[in-house]
C-alpha positions as CSV (number, residue, x, y, z in Angstrom):
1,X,30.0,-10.7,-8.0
2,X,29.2,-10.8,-11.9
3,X,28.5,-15.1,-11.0
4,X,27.1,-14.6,-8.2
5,X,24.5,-12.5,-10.1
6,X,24.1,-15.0,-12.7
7,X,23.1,-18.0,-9.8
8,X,21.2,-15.6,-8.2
9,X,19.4,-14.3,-11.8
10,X,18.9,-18.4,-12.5
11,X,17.3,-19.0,-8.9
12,X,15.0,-16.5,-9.1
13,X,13.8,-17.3,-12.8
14,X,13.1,-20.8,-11.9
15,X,9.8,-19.1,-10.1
16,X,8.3,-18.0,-12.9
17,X,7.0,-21.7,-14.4
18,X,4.8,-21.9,-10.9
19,X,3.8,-17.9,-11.2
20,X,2.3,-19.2,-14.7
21,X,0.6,-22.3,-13.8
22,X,-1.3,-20.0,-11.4
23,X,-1.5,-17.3,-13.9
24,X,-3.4,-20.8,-16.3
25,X,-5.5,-22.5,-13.3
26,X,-6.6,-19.6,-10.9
27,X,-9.8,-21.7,-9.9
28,X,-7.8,-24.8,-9.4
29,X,-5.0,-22.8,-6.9
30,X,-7.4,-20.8,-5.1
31,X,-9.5,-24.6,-4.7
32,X,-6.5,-26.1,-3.3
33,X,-5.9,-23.2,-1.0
34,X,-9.2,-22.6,0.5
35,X,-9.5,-26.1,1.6
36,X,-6.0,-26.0,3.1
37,X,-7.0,-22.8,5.1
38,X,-10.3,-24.3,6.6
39,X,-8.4,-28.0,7.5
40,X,-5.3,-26.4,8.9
41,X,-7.6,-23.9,11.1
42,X,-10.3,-26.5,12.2
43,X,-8.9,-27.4,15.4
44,X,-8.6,-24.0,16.4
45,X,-11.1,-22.1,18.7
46,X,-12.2,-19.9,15.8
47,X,-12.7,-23.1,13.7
48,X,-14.4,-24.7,16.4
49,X,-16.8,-22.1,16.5
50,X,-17.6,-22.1,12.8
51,X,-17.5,-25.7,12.9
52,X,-14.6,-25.8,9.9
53,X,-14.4,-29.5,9.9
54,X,-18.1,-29.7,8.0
55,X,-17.5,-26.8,5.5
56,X,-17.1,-28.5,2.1
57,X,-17.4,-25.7,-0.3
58,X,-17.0,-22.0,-0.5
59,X,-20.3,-21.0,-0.8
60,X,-20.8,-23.0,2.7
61,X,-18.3,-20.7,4.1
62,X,-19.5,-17.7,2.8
63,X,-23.2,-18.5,4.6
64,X,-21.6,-19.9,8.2
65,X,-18.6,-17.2,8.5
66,X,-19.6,-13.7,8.6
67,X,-17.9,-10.5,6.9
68,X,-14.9,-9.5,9.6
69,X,-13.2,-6.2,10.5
70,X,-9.9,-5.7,12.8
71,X,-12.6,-4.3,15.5
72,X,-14.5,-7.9,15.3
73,X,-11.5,-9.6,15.5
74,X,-9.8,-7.4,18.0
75,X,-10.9,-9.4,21.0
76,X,-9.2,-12.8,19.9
77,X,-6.0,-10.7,18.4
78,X,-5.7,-9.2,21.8
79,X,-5.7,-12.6,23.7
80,X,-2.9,-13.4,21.3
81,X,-0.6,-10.6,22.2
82,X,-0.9,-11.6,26.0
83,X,0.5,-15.3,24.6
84,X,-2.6,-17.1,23.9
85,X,-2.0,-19.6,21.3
86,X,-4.1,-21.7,18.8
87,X,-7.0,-19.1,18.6
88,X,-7.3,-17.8,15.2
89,X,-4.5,-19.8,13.4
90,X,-3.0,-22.8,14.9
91,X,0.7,-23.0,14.6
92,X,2.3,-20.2,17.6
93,X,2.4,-16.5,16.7
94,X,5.0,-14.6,18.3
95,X,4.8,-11.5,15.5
96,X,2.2,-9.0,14.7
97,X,2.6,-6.1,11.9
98,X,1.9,-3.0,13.7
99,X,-0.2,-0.6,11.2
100,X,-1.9,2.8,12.4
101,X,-4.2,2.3,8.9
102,X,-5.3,5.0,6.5
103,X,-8.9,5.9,7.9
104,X,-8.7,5.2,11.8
105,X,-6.3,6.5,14.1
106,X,-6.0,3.6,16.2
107,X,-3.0,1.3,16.1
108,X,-3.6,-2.4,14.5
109,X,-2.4,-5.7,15.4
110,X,-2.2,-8.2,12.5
111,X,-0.9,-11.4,13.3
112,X,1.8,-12.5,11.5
113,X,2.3,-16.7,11.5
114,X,5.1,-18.7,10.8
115,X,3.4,-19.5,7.3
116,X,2.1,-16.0,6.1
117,X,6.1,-15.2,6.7
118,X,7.0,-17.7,4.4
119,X,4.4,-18.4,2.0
120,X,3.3,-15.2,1.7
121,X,5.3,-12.1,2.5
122,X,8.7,-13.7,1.7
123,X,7.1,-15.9,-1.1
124,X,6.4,-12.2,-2.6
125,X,9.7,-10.5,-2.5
126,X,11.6,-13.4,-4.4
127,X,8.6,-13.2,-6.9
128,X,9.1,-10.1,-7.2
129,X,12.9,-10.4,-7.7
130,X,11.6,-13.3,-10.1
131,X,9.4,-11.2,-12.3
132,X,12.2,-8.6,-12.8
133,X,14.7,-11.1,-13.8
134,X,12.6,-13.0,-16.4
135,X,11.6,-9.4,-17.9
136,X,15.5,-7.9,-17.4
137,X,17.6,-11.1,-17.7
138,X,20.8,-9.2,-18.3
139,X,20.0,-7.4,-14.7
140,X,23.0,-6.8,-12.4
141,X,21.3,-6.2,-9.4
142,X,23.0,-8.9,-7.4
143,X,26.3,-7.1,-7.8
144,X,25.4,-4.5,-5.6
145,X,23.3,-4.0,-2.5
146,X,19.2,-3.1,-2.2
147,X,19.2,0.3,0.1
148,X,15.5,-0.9,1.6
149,X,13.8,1.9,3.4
150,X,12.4,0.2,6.3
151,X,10.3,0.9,9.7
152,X,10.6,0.7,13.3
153,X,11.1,-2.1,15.6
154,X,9.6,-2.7,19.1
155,X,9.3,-5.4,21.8
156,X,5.6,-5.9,22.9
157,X,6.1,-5.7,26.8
158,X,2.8,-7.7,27.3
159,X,4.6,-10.7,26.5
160,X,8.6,-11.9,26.7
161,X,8.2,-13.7,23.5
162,X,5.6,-11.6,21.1
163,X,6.9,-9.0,19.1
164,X,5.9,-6.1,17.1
165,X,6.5,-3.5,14.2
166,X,5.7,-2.4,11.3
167,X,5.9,-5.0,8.5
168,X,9.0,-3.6,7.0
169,X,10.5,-4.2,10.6
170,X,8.9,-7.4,11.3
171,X,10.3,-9.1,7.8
172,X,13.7,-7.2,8.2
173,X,13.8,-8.8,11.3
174,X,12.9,-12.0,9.8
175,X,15.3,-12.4,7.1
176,X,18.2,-15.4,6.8
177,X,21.4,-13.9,7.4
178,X,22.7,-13.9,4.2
179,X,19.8,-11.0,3.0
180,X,21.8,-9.4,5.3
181,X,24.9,-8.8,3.3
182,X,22.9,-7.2,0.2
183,X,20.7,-4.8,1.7
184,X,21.7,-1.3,3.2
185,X,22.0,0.2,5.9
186,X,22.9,-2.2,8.9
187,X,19.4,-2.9,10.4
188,X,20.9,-0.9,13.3
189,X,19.8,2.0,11.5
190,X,17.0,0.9,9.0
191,X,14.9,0.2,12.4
192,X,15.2,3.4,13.9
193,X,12.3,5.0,15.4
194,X,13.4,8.8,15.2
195,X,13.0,9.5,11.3
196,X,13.9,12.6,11.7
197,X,17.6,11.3,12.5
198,X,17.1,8.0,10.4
199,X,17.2,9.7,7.4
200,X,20.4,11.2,8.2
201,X,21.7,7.9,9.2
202,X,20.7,6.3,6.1
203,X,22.4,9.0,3.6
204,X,25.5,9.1,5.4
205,X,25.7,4.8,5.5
206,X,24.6,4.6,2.1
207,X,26.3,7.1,0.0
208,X,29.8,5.0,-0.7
209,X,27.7,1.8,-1.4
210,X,27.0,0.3,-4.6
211,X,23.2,0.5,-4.8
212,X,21.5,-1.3,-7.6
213,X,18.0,-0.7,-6.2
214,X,16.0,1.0,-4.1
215,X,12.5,-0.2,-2.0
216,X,10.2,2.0,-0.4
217,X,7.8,4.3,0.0
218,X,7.8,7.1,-2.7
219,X,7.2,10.1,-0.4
220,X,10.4,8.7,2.2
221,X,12.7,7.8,-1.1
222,X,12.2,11.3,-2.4
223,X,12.7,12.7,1.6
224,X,16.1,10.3,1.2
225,X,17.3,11.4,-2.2
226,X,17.3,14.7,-1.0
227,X,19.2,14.4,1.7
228,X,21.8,12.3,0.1
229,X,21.8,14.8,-2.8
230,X,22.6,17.4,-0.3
231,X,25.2,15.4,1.1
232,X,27.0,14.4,-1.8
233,X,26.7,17.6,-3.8
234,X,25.3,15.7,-6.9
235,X,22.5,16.6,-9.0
236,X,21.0,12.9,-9.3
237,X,21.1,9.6,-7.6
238,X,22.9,8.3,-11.1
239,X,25.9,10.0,-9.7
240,X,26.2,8.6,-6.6
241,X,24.4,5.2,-7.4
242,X,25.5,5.3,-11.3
243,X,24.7,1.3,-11.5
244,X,20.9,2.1,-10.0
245,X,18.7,0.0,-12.1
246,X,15.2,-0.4,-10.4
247,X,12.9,1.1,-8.0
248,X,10.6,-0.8,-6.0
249,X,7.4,1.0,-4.5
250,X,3.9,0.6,-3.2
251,X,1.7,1.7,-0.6
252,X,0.5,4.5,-2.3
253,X,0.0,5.5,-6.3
254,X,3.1,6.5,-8.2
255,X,1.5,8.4,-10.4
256,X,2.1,11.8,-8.9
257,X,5.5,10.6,-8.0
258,X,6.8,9.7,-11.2
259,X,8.2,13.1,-12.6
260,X,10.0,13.7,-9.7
261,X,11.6,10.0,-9.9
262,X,12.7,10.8,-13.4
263,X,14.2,14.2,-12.2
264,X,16.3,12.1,-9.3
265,X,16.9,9.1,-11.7
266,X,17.6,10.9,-15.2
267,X,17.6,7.0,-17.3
268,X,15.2,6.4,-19.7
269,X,16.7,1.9,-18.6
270,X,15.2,2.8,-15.1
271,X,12.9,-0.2,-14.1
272,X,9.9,0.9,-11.8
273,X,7.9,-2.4,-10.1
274,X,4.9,-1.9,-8.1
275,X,4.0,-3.9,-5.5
276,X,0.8,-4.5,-3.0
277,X,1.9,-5.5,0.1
278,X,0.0,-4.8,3.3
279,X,0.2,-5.8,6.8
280,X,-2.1,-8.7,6.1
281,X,-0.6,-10.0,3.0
282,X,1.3,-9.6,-0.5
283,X,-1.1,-9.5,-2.9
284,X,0.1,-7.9,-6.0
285,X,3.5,-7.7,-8.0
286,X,3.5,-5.6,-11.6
287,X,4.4,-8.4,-14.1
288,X,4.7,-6.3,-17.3
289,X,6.8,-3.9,-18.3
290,X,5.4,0.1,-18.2
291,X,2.0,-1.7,-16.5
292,X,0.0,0.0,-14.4
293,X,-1.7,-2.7,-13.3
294,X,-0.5,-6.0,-11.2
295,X,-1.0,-9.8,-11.2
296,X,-3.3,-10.9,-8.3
297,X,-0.8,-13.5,-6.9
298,X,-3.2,-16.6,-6.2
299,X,-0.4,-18.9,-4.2
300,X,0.4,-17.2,-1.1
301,X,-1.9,-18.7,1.5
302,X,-4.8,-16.7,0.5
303,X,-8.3,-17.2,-0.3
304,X,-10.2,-14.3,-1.9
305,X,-13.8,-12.8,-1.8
306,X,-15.1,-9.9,-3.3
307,X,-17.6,-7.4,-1.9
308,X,-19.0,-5.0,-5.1
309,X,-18.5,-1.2,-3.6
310,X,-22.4,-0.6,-4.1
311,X,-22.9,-3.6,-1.3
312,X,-20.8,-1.9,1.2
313,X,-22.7,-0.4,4.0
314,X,-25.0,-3.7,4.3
315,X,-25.3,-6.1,7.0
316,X,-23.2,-9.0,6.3
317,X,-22.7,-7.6,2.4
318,X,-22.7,-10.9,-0.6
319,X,-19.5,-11.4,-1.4
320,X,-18.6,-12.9,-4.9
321,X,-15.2,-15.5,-5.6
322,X,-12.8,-15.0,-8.1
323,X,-15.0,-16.4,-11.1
324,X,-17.8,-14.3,-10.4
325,X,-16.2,-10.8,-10.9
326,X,-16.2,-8.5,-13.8
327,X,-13.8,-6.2,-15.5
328,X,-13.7,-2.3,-14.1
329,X,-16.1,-2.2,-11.8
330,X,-15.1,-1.6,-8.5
331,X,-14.6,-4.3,-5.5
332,X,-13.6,-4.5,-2.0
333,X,-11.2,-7.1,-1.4
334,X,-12.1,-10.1,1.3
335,X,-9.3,-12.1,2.4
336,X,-9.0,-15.8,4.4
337,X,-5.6,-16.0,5.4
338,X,-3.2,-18.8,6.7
339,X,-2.6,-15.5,9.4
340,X,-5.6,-16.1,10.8
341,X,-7.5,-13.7,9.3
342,X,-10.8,-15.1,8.5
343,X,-13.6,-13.3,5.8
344,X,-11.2,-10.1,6.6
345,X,-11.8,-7.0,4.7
346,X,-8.8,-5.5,4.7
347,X,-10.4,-1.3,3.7
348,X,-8.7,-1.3,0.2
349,X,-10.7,-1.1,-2.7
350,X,-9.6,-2.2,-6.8
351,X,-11.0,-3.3,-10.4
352,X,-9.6,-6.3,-12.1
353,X,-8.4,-5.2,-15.7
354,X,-7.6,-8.9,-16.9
355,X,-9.9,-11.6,-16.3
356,X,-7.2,-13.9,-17.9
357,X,-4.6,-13.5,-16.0
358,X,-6.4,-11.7,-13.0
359,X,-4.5,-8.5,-13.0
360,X,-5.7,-5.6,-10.4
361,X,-5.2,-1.4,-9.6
362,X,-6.1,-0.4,-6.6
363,X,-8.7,2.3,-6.7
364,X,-8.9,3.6,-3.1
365,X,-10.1,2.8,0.3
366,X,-13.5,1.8,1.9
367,X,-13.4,4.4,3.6
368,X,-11.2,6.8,2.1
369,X,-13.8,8.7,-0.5
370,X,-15.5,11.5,-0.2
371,X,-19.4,11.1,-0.8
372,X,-20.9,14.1,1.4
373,X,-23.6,14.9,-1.7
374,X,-23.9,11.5,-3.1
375,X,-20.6,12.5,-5.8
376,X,-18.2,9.0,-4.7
377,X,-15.2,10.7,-5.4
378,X,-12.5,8.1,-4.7
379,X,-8.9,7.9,-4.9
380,X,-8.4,6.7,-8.5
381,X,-10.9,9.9,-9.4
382,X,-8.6,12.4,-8.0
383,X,-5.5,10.9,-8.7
384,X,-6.5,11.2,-12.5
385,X,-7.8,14.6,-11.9
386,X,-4.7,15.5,-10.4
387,X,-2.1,14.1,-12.9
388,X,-3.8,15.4,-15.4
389,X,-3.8,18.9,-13.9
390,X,0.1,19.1,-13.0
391,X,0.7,17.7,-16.6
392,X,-0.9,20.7,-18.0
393,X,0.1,23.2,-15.8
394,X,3.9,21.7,-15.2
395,X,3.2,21.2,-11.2
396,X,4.2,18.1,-9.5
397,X,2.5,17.0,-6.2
398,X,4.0,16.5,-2.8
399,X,1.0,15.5,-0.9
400,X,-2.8,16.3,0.0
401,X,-5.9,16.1,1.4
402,X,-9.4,16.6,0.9
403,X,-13.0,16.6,2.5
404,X,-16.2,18.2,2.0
405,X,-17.5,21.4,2.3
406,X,-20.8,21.5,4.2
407,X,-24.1,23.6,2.8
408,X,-24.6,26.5,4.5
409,X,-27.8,28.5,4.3
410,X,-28.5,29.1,0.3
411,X,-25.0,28.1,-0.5
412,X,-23.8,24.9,-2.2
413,X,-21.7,22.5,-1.3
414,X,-18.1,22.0,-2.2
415,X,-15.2,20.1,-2.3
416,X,-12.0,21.5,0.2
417,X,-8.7,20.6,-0.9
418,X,-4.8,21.4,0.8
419,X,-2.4,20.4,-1.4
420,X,1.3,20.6,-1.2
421,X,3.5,21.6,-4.1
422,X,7.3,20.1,-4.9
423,X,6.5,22.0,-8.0
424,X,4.2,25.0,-8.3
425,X,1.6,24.9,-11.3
426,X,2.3,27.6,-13.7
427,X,-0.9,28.9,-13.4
428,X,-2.8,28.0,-10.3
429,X,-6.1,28.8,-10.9
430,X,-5.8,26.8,-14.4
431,X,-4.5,24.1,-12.4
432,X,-7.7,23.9,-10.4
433,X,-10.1,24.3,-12.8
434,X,-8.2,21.4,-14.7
435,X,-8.7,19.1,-11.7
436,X,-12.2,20.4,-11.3
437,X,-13.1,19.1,-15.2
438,X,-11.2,15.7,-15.1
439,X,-13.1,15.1,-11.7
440,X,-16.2,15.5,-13.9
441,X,-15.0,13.5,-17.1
442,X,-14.0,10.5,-14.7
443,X,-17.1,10.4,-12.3
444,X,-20.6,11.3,-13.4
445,X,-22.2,12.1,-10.6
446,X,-19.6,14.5,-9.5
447,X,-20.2,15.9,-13.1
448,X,-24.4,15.9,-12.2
449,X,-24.0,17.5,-8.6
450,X,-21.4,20.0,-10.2
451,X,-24.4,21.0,-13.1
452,X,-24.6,24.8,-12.9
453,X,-23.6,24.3,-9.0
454,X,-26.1,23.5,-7.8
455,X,-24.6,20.7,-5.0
456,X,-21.0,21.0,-5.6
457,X,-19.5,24.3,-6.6
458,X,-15.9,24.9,-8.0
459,X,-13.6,22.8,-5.7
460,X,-11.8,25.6,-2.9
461,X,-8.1,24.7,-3.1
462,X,-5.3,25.9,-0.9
463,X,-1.6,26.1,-1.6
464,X,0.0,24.5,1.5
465,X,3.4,25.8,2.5
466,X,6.6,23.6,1.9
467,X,6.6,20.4,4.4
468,X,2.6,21.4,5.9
469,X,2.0,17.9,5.8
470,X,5.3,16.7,7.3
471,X,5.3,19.0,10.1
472,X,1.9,17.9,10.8
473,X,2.5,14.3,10.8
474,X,5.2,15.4,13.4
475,X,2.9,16.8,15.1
476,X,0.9,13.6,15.7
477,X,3.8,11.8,16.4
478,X,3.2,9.4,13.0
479,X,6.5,10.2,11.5
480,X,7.8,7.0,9.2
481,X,6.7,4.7,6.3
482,X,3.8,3.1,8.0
483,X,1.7,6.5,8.0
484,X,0.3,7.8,5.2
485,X,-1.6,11.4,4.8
486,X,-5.2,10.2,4.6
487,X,-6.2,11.4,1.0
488,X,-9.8,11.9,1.0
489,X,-12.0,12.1,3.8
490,X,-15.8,12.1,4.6
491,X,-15.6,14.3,7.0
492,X,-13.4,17.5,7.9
493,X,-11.2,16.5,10.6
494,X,-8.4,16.3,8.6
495,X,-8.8,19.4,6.7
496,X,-9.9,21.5,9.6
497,X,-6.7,20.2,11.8
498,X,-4.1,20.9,9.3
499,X,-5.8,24.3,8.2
500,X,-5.2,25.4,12.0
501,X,-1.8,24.2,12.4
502,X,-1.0,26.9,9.6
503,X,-3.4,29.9,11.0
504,X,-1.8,29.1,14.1
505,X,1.6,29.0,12.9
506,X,1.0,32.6,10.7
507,X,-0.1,34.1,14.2
């Protein structure tokens, strides 16, 4: 195994000249690609309709195309799923990544080609693989197996030969055969649909394996590590996985994570890569070690467009390319994909904090904010706040959620937040008023609505009960990796649902 680690190790290092040439000549790449995107796509009936085969430039594109949205696109994706070829992208599409989103409840269908498989998703994971092994080259990973915490698998019964899942499922599904043999569990049991029982399944297969790293999403890997803890009798994963040597994760920020992951995984030589990979593409892989921040990978089939977060809301907002951006401000990312996606903004928001190399964070969502009083709370606000506030107080975060509190007669405004515990703070009420002044250091016009209270009084927080937000996922029937709780909201639905689930269950 110890050679077939060091092929392996070689292969995947021979990436990184090609990650650096894009890393040199971003213009030149994303060039190249946007003109392959619009000639591969002009015979299509989207690029008949846009007329592809006259647009020479980007800015052309920008004024024929319009700003898309999974609803605008929804009629063409749904002619797709019944077997209609050659609308959005022209080679066949017989997959779709299934994803119920972070601000809508309804279901989404991306397509997922033939080429966004390869030169994208799949193009990704053996950068990623790449990356680590040019910054670890004395690695071992290839001697053991990756336990990859995947998602569910279904047959779409509108058509024999179109399939769907969620992207874990659909590349699991996807992989050569000889992936096969380093990843754990059996996909037998890595597509299950019943988490409940797939967790289970995946401590009891996976305990007696030699695990060298772990993928997946931090709140399911923690969920996991338990359960194999509990299993094994152990007190970390170093003891049943005691040549573990990196964690792979995205979807959501680490930050509040990360204590607990040193808790399960006791090394100071534990490697953590991020990644940012959606349903409509792989966009981002950590490329330096303790980064918080990730290259913006340029090669995948991907042509990008920028929306600044102050144009949001307009008809048809300016987008700007790649050249045009500036550092820490935020953007809302605009993707041409060889998917089929066209102009497509895909809800996530980030700033770039390298111009040279473009490196990203993710900030939040479009439409995942709170702005009830004209404060723009988003994600990365409250993800500082909070980290700062369990670091004071010695708490550590499970999960949470947020919305606004309405005025009512003479009273302010506010700020109403459930928030679930692995750790309790030491001293609560320190713990909120921590929150309440990093929200105010980090955003100004939270600070200016919060002057004296006059908008926005002291944020109301309540200490949810140990697995709230896991019994009210159940609830909804979104148990597994593809659902995330919705963070911050604009509105109280989510706040007011999961505050009567527990009244309810304390009658």
């Amino acid at each position: 195994m110890a050679f077939v680690n060091s092929i392996f190790t070689w292969l995947m290092k021979k990436r990184i000249h090609q990650i650096e040439l894009f890393m040199k000549y971003p213009y030149d790449v994303q060039a190249e690609w946007f003109h392959n995107l619009i000639d591969s796509a002009a015979h299509t009936e989207w690029g008949k309709k846009y007329d592809y085969k006259t647009i020479l430039t980007p800015k052309q594109y920008q004024k024929r195309v319009p700003i898309q949205n999974y609803d605008t696109l929804k009629p063409y994706i749904e002619r797709m799923l019944a077997g209609e070829q050659n609308i959005l992208w022209p080679s066949d599409i017989k997959w779709f990544a299934k994803s119920s989103g972070t601000t809508s409840d309804r279901s989404k269908f991306i397509p997922v080609s033939e080429e966004s498989l390869t030169e994208c998703h799949f193009k990704g994971g053996k950068d990623m693989l790449s990356i680590y092994c040019n910054n670890r080259p004395n690695n071992q990973m290839f001697t053991g197996k990756g336990l990859v915490l995947g998602g569910s698998h279904q047959v779409n019964q509108l058509n024999e030969d179109c399939f769907y899942g969620d992207l874990s499922a659909v590349l699991i599904k996807n992989l050569p055969i000889w992936a096969e043999y380093y990843r754990t569990p059996d996909m037998s049991i890595a597509l299950m649909d019943n988490y409940e029982v797939k967790m289970d399944r995946m401590a009891e297969a996976t305990v007696n394996e030699n695990v060298t790293s772990i993928s997946g999403v931090p709140t399911w890997t923690i969920v996991l590590a338990k359960k194999v803890l509990a299993l094994t009798g152990k007190q970390n994963l170093l003891e049943v996985w005691p040549n573990l040597e990196v964690y792979i994760h995205g979807a959501v920020n680490f930050g509040p994570y990360r204590e607990q992951f040193k808790q399960l995984i006791p090394s100071t030589e534990m490697y953590y890569l991020e990644t940012y990979n959606a349903s409509e593409g792989f966009f981002g892989i950590q490329d330096q070690d303790n980064s918080d921040e990730m290259l913006l990978m340029l090669d995948y089939g991907i042509f990008y467009e920028f929306i600044p977060m102050e144009n949001i809301g307009e008809d048809n907002p300016k987008a700007l390319l790649l050249g045009e951006v500036e550092l820490n401000k935020n953007y809302a990312i605009v993707i041409s994909t060889n998917g089929g996606l066209w102009r497509y903004m895909i809800g996530d928001t980030i700033h770039f904090t390298s111009l040279s190399p473009y490196r990203i964070k993710i900030t939040g969502r479009t439409k995942h904010f709170i702005n009830a009083f004209g404060e723009e709370v988003i994600i990365d606000n409250a993800e500082q706040a909070l980290a700062k506030a369990c670091q004071q107080t010695g708490a550590e975060i499970k999960d949470y959620t947020a919305g606004p509190i309405y005025f009512k007669g003479e009273q302010a405004g506010g700020h109403e937040w459930i928030i679930e515990f692995d750790k309790q703070p030491g001293d609560f009420e320190k713990f909120v008023d921590i929150m309440d002044q990093t929200l105010r250091e980090v955003n100004s016009d939270y600070d200016a609505k919060r002057f004296k209270d006059m908008a926005l009084c002291r944020p109301k927080v309540h200490n949810a009960p140990e697995d709230t937000f896991y019994n009210w996922l159940k609830a909804k029937n979104k148990l597994g990796g593809q659902h995330k709780v919705p963070r911050l909201a604009n509105e109280r639905k989510y706040v007011d649902d999961i505050l009567e689930m527990l009244r309810t269950a304390n009658s």
